[in-house]
BATI-667040 format. One record per residue: x, y, z of N, C-alpha, C in turn. Coordinates in Angstrom, 2 decimals, always signed. Layout:
N
((X; Y; Z); (X; Y; Z); (X; Y; Z))
...
This chain:
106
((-17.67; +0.12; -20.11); (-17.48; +1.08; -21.18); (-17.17; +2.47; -20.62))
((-17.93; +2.77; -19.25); (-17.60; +3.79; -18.86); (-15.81; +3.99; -18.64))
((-15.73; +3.12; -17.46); (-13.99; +2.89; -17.35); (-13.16; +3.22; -18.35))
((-13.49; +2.78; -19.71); (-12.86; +2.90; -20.75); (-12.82; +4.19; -21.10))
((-13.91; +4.62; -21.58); (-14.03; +6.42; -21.92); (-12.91; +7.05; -20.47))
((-13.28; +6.80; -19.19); (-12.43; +7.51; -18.42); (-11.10; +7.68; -18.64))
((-10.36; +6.43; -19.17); (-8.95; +6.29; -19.46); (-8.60; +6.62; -20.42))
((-9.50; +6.81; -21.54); (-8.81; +7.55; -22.74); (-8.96; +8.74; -22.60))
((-10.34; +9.64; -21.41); (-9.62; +11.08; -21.37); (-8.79; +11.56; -20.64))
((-8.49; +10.53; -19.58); (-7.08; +10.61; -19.18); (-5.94; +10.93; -20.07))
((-5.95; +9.89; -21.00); (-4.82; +10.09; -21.98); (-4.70; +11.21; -22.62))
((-6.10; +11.10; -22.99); (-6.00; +12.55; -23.91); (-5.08; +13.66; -23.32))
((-5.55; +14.07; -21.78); (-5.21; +15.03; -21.17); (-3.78; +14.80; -21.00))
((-3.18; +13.88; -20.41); (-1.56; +13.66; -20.45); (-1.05; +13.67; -21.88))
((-1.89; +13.31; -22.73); (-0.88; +13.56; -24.26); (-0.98; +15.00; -24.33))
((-2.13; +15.89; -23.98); (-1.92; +17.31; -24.25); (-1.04; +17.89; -23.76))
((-0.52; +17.69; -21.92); (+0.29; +18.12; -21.55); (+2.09; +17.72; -22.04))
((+2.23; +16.61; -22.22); (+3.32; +16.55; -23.03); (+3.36; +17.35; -24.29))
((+2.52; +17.35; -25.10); (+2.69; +18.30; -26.45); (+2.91; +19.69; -26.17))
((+2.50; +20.02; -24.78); (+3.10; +21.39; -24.08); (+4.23; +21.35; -24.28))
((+4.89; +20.41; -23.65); (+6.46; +20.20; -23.08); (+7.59; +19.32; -23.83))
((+7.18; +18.83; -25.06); (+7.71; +18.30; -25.53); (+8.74; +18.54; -26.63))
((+10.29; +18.31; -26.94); (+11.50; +18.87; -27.30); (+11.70; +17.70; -28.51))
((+10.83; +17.56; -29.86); (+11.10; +16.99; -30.80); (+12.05; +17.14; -32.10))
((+11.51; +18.73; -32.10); (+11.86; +19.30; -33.18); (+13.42; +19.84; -32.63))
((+14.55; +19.59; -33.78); (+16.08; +19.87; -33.71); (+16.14; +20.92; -34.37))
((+16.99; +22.15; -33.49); (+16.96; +23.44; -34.72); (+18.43; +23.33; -34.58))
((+18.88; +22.90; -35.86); (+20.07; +23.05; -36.71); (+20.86; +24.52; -36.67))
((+20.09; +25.55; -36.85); (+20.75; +27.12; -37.39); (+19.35; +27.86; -36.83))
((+19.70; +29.11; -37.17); (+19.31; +30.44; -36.78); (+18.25; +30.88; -38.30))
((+18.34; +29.94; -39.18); (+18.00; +30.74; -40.05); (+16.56; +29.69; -40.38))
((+15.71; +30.76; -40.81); (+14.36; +30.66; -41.45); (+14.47; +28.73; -41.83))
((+13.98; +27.72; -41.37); (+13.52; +26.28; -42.27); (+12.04; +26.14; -42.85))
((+11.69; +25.92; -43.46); (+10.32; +25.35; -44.33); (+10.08; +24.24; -43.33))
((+10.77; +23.24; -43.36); (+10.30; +22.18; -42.65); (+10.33; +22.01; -41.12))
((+11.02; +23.28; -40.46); (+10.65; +23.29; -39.17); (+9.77; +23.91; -38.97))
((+9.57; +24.76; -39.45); (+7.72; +25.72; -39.51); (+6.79; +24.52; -40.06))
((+6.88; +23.76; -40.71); (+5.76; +22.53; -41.14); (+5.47; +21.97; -39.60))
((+6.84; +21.68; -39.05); (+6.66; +20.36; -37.86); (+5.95; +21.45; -37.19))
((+6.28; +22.28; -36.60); (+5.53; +22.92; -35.51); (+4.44; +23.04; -36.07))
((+4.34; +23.54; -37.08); (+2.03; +23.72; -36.89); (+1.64; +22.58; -36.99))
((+2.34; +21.29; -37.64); (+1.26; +20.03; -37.29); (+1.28; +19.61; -36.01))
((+2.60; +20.15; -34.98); (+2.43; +19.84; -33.18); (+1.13; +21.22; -32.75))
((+1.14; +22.08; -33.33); (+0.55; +23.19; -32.89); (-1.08; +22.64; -33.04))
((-1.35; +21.63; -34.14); (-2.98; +21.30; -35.12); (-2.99; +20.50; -34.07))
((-1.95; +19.43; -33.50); (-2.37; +18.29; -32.80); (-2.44; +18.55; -31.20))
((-2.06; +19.88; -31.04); (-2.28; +20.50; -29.68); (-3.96; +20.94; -29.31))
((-3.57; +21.62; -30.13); (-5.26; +22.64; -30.30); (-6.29; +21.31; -30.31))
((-5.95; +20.39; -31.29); (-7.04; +19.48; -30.97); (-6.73; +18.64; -29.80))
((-6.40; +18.36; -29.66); (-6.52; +17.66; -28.11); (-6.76; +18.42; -27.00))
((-6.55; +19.84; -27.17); (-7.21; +20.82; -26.31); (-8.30; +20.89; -26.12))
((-9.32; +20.71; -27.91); (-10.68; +21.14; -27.88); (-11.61; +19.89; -27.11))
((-10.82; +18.53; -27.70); (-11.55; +17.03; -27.00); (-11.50; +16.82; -25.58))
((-10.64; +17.58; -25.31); (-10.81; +17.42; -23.97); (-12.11; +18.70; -23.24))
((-11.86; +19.43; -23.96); (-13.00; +20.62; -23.52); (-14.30; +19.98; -23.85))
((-14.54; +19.26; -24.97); (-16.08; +18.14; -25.32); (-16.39; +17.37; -24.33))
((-15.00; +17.06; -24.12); (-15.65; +15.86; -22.93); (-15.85; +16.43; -21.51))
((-15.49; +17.53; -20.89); (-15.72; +18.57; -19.76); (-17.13; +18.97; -20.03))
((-17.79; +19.07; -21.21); (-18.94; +19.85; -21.15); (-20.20; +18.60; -21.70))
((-19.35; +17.74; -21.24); (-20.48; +16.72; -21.20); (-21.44; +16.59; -19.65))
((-20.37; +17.44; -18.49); (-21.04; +17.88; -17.54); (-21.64; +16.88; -16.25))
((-20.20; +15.65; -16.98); (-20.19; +14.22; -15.86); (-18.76; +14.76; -15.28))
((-19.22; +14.77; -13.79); (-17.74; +14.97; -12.64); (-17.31; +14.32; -12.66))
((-16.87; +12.58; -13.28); (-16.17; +11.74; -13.01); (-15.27; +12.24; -14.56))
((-15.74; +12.82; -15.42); (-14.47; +13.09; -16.21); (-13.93; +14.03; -16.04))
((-14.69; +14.99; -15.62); (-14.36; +16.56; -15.10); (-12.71; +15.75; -14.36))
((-12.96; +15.34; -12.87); (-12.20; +15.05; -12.56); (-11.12; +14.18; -12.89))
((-11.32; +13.03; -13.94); (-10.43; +12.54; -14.71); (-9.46; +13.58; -15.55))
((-9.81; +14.66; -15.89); (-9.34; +15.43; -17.03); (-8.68; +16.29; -16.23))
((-8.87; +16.81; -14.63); (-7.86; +17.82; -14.31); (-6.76; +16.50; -13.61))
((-7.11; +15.47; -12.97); (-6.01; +14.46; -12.81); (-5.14; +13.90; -14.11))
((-5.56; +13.95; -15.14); (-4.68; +13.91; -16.41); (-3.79; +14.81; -16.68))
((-4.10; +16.50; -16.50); (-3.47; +17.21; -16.62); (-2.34; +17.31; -15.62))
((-2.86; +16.87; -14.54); (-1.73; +17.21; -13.16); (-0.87; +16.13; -13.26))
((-1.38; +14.98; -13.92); (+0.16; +13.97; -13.89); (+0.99; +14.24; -15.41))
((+0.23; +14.76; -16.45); (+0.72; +15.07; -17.42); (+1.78; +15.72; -17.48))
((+1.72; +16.98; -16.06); (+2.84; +18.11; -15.82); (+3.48; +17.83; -14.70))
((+2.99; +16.56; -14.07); (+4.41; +16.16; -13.22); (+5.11; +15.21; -13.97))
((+4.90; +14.51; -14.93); (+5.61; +13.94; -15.84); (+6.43; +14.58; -16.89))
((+6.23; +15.76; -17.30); (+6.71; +16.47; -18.47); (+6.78; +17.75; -18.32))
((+6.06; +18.59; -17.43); (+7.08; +19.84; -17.52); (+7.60; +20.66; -15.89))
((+7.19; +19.56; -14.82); (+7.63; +19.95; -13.87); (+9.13; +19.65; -12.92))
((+9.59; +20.24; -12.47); (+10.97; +20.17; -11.96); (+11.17; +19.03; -11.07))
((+10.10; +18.18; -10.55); (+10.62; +16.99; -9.56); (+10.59; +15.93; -10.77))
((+10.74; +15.56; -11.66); (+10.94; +14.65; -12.18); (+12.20; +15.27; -13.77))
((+11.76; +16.26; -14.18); (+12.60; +16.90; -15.23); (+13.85; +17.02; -14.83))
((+15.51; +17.14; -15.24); (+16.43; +17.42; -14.44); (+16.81; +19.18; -15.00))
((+16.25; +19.58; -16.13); (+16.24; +20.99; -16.47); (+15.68; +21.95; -15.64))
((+16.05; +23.14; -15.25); (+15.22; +24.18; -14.46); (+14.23; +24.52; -15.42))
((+12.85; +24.95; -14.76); (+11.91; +25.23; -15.47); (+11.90; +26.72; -15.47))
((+12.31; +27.18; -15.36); (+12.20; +28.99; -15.54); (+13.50; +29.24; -16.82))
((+14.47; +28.16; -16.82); (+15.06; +28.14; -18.30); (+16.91; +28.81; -17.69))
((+16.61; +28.83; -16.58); (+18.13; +29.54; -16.42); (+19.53; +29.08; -16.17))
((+19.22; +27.49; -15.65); (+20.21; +26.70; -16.01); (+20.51; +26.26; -17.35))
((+19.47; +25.57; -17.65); (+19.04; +24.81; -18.85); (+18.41; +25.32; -19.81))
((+18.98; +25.66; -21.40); (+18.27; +26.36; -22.08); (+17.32; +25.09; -23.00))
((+16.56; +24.71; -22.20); (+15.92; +23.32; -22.89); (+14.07; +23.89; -22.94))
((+13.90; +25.09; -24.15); (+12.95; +25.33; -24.18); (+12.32; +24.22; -25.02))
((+10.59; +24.49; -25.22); (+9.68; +22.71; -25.82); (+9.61; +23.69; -27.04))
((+8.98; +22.86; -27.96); (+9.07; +23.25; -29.10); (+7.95; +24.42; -29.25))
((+6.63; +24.33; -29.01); (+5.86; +25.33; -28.75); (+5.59; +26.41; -27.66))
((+5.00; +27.69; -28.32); (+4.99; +28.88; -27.16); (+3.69; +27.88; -26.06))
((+3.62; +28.71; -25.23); (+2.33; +28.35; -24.45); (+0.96; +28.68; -24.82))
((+0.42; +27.94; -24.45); (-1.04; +28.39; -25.03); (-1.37; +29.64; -24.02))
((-2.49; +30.68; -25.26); (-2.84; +31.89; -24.06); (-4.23; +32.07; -24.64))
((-4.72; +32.53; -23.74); (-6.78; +32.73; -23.72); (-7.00; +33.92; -24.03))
């Protein structure tokens, strides 16, 4: 059971980091949409929470998830927003392939 809990906060943590980096939402025009402001705050609701579950399970104050949860994150962002696997530049100057959300800030 333990094993199990480990791998789903794995997941957790790699689904958070993709919802960092992830390019769902299509912007059509320049101008104001209703329904692209909808999509983003329900990616923005499903960010934040997977942010906070993963912070629950860190302050449960077992090192084997501790460490599960920063190894989730680190393959999360070599999978999805880092340059050895992405073919876009990540500073945006080749490729204007920004993710749909700003970054999170503290």
């Amino acid at each position: 059971m333990y094993v199990l809990a480990l791998i789903a906060v794995f997941l957790l943590a790699v689904l958070y980091e993709w919802c960092n980096h992830c390019r769902l939402i299509k912007r059509a025009s320049r101008s104001p949409n209703v329904a692209v402001g909808l999509a983003r705050t329900a990616l923005h609701a499903i960010r934040v929470g997977l942010m906070y579950l993963t912070m629950l399970a860190v302050m449960s104050f077992n090192v084997g998830v501790l460490i599960v949860v920063i190894l989730g994150h680190a393959v999360g962002f070599l999978l999805f927003g880092s340059a050895a696997v992405n073919e876009s530049d990540v500073n945006g100057v080749t490729g204007e392939k920004r993710p749909d959300l700003p970054p999170v800030g503290c």
